[in-house]
DSSP file (Angstrom, degrees, kcal/mol; ACC not computed):
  #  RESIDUE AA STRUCTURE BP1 BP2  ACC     N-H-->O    O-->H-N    N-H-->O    O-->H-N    TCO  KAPPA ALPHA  PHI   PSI    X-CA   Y-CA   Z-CA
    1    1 A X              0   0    0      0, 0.0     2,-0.6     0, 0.0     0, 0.0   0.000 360.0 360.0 360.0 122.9  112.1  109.4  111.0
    2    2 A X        -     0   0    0      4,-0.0     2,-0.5     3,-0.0     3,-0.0  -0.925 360.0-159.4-124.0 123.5  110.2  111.7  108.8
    3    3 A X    >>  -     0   0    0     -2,-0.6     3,-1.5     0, 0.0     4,-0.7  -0.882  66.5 -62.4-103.2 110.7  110.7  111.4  104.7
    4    4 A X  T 34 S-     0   0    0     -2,-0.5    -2,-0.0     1,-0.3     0, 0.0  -0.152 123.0 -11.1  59.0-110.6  109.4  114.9  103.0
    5    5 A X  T 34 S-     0   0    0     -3,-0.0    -1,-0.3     2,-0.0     3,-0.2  -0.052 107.3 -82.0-102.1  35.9  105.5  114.5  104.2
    6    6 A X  T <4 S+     0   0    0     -3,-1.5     2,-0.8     1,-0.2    -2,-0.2   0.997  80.5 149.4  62.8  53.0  105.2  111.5  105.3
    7    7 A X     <  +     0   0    0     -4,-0.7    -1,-0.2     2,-0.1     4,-0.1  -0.929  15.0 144.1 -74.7  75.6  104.7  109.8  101.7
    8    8 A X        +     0   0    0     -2,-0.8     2,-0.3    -3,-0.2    -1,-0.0   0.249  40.7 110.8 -97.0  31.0  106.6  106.3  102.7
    9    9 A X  S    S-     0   0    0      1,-0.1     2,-0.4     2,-0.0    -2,-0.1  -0.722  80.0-113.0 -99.7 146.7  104.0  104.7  100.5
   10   10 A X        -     0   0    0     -2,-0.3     7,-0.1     1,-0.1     3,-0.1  -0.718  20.3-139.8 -83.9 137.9  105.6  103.3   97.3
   11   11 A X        -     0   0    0     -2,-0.4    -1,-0.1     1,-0.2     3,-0.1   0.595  45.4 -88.0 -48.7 -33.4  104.6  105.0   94.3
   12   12 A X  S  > S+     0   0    0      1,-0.4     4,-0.6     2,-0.1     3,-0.4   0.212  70.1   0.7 151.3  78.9  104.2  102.5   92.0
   13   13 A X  H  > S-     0   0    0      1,-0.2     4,-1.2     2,-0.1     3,-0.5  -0.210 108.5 -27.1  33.4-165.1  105.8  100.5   89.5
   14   14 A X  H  > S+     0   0    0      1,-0.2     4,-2.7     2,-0.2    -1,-0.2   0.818 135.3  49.0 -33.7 -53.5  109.2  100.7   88.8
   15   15 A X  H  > S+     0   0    0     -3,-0.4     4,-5.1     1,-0.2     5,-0.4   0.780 102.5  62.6 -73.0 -21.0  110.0  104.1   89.6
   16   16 A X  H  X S+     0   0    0     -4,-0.6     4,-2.8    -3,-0.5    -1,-0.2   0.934 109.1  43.1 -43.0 -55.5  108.3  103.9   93.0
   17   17 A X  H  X S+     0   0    0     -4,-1.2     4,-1.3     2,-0.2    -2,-0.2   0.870 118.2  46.8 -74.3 -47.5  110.8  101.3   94.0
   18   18 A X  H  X S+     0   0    0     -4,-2.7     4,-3.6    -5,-0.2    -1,-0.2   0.918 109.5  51.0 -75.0 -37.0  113.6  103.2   92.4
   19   19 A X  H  X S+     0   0    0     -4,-5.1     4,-3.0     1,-0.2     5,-0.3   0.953 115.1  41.6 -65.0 -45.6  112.8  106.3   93.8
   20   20 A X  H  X S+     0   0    0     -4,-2.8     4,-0.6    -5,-0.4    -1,-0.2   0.923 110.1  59.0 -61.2 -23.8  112.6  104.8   97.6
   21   21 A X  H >X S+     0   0    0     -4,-1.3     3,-2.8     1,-0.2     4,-0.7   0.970 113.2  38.2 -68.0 -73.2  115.6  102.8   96.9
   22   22 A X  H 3X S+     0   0    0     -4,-3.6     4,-2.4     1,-0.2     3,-0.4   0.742 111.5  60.5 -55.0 -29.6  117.6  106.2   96.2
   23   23 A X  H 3X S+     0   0    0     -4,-3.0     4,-1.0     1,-0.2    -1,-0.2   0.736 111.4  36.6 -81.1 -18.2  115.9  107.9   98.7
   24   24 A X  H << S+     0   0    0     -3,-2.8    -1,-0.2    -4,-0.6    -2,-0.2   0.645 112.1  51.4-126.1  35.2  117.2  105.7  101.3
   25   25 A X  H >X S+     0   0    0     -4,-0.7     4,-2.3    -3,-0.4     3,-0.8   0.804 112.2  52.5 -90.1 -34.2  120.5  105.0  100.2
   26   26 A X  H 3X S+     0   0    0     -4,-2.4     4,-2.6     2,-0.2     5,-0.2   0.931 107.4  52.9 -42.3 -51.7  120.8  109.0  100.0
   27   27 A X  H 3< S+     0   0    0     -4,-1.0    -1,-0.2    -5,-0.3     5,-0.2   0.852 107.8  55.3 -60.9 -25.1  119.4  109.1  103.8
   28   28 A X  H X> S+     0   0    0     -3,-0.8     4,-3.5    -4,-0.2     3,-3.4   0.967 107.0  46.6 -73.9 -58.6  122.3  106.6  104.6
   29   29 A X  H >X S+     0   0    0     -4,-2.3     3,-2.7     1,-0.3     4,-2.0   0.958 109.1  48.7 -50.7 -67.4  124.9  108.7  103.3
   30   30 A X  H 3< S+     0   0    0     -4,-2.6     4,-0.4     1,-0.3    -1,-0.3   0.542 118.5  50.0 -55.4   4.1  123.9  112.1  105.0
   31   31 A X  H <> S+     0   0    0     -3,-3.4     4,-0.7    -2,-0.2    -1,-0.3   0.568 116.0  45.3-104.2 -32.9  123.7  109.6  108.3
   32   32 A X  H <X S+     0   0    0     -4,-3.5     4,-1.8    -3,-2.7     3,-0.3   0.984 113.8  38.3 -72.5 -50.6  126.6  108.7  107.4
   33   33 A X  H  X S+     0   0    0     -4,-2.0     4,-3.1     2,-0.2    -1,-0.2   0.860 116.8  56.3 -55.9 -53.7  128.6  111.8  106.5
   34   34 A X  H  4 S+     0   0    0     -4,-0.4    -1,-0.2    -5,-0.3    -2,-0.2   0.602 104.8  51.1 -57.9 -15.7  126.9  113.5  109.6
   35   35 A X  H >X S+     0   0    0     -4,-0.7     3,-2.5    -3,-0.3     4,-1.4   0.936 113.7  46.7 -99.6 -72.6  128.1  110.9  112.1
   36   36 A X  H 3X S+     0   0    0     -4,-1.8     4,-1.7     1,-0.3    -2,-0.2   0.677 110.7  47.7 -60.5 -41.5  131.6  111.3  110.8
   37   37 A X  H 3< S+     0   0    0     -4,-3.1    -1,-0.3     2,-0.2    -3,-0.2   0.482 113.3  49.3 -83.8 -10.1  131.7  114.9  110.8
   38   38 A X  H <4 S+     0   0    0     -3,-2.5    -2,-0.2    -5,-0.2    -1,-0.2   0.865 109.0  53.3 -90.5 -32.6  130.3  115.1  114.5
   39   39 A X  H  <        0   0    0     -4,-1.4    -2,-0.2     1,-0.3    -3,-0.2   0.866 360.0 360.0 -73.9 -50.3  132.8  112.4  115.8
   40   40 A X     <        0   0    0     -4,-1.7    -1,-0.3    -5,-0.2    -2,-0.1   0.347 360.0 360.0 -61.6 360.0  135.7  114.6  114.4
């Protein structure tokens, strides 16, 4: 599974953390959404 350029490294402080957090609750949904829309 490949995120943008391969950056999985956390950033950094806070926003590091926040940003990976969103990035992979975002990655869940479009798994999610994509799984649901193939099945149908």
């Amino acid at each position: 599974m490949r995120i943008g350029n391969g950056r999985i490294r956390p950033l950094g402080g806070r926003t590091g953390c926040l940003l990976m957090i969103a990035a992979s609750v975002l990655i869940s949904i479009v798994c999610t959404v994509l799984g649901n829309v193939l099945t149908h």
